[in-house]
C-alpha positions, 0 to 999 in steps of 0.5 A: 349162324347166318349161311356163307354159301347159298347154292341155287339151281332152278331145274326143269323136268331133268330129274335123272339128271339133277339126281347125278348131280345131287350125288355129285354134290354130296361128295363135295368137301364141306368141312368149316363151311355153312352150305345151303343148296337150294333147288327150285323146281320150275314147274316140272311134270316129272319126279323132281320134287321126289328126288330132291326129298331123296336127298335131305338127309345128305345134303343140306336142301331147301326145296322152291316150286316156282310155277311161272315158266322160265329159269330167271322166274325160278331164281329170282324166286329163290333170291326173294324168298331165301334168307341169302349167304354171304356168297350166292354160287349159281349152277345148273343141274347137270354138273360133276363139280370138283371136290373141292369146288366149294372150298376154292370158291370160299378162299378166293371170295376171302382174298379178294374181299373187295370183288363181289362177282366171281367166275370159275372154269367149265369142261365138257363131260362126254358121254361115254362110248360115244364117237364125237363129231369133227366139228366139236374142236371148233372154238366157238361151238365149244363155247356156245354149245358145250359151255366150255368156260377155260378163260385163262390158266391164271387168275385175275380180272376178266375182260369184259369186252370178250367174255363174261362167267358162263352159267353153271359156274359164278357167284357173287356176293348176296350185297347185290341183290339184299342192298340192290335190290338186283334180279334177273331178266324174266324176259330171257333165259332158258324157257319151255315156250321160247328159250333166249340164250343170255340169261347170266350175261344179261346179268353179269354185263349189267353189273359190269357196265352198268354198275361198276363190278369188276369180275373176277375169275378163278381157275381152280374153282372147277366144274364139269357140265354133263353133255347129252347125246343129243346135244351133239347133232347138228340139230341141236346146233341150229337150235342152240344157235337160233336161241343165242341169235335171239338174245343178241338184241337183248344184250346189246340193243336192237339192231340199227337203232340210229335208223330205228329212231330216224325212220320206223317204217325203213328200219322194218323194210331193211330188216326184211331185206337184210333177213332176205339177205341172209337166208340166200348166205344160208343157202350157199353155206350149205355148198361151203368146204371141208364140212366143218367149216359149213356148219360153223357158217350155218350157225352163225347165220342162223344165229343172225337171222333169228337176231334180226327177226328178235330186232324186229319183234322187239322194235314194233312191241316197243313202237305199239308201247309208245303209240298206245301210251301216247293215245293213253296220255291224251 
């Protein structure tokens, strides 16, 4: 009986947390359907591979060890090496999905047979006893940090020129990557030595742009993302959004590509500038009030100024490639 749901899940040294979630799942309603979770283990030092095996006579659990460091590099291992069901359901391994998750996503997958690529709703689950920060009624930080995803209350086809599925809730039909042949980007995505925001949007915006898949979003296919403690410090803002700055150039190109081809060595002199630019903007946000309006200014200036110094990496590796393959061809 071939599969209708593969669920994957690459996880990372977060074994307390995918344990919640393992237990999260197995109370999930599975009647009339054929689910395979696959869990794929990027290289973890904790008990990882412990827990999952903890699980198997509760759930229906494929184990992968992916030693290559990187989120993308763990499920494009499983998209190579799984046998695939009819859906492919993408989560993160700190979520509390409704009940009855699995079961929205079937019946909107079989209304809409001609969609292939699917998004549903995110809520923040707070830890308990835990006072929250003003800033954290702010839209964008919402978005960006908590992975707040409550698109529209109705359903219907997403905008893809103001929002995309967010990571821990999408799927899309195992078609794209059996007939296609698509993969995720191993150059972006969460990563232990230098983690790019972007992952699934690099994806999804290729399938949309690039590829013509309309996407779809459904409401009442709903998961909670655990939110931890630390995530609420204005630490981890700037940290979260340096790794969001860092993928700008990724999704969309580098910056000021029409001076890049024109004038190589302009384009470096305007980014430094620029950059210059934008630390001494850092240094007045800090004097910006009321307070929460000087975070969200610090935040997305620093998400520019790693956008920049992304641009520039990228800009001279792609220059060093064109140099030495032009030496190469002689």
């Amino acid at each position: 009986m071939c599969k209708e749901i593969s669920v994957l899940i690459a996880s990372y040294n977060r074994s307390e947390l995918l344990c919640e979630t393992l237990t999260n799942f197995t109370k999930l309603d599975l009647n009339g359907l054929s689910v395979e979770f696959v869990i794929i283990d990027n290289n973890s030092s904790d008990d990882t591979c412990q827990i999952v095996d903890s699980f198997k006579d509760k759930l229906p659990l494929r184990y992968l060890f992916e030693s290559r460091a990187g989120k993308n590099c763990a499920l494009n291992k499983a998209l190579n090496e799984v046998e695939l069901g009819n859906l492919v359901v993408f989560t993160d391994d700190d979520v509390k999905p409704h009940s009855d998750w699995l079961q929205r996503i079937m019946d909107v997958s079989n209304r809409w047979p001609s969609v292939s690529v699917f998004g549903g709703k995110i809520y923040p689950i707070f830890p308990e006893k835990t006072v929250l920060p003003d800033w954290i009624e702010v839209t964008f930080i919402r978005k960006m940090v908590l992975v707040e995803h409550d698109w529209t209350d109705q359903e219907c086809f997403y905008d893809i020129s103001t929002s995309y599925p967010f990571g821990p809730n999408y799927w899309v039909r195992k078609e794209i990557f059996v007939d296609g042949g698509r993969r995720f980007n191993e150059q972006i995505g969460p990563n232990p030595k230098k983690r790019i925001m972007g992952s699934e949007t690099s994806f999804l915006k290729r399938l949309a742009e690039t590829d013509k898949f309309k996407i779809f979003h459904s409401p009442d296919a709903i998961v909670g993302h655990y939110i931890e403690k630390e995530s609420l410090t204005q630490d981890f803002l700037v940290t979260r959004a340096k790794t969001f700055g860092r993928s700008m150039p990724h999704l969309y190109g580098i910056y000021h590509n029409k001076l890049y081809r024109n004038s190589y060595y302009l384009w470096i002199i305007y980014h430094i500038i620029s950059a210059g630019y934008s630390y001494l903007k850092l240094c007045g946000s800090f004097l910006t009030q009321p307070i929460s309006d000087s975070i969200v200014n610090q935040i997305l200036i620093y998400s520019e100024i790693e956008g920049k110094k992304e641009s520039l990496f990228i800009g001279r590796e792609k220059k060093r490639d064109t140099v030495l393959g032009a030496s190469n061809s002689r």
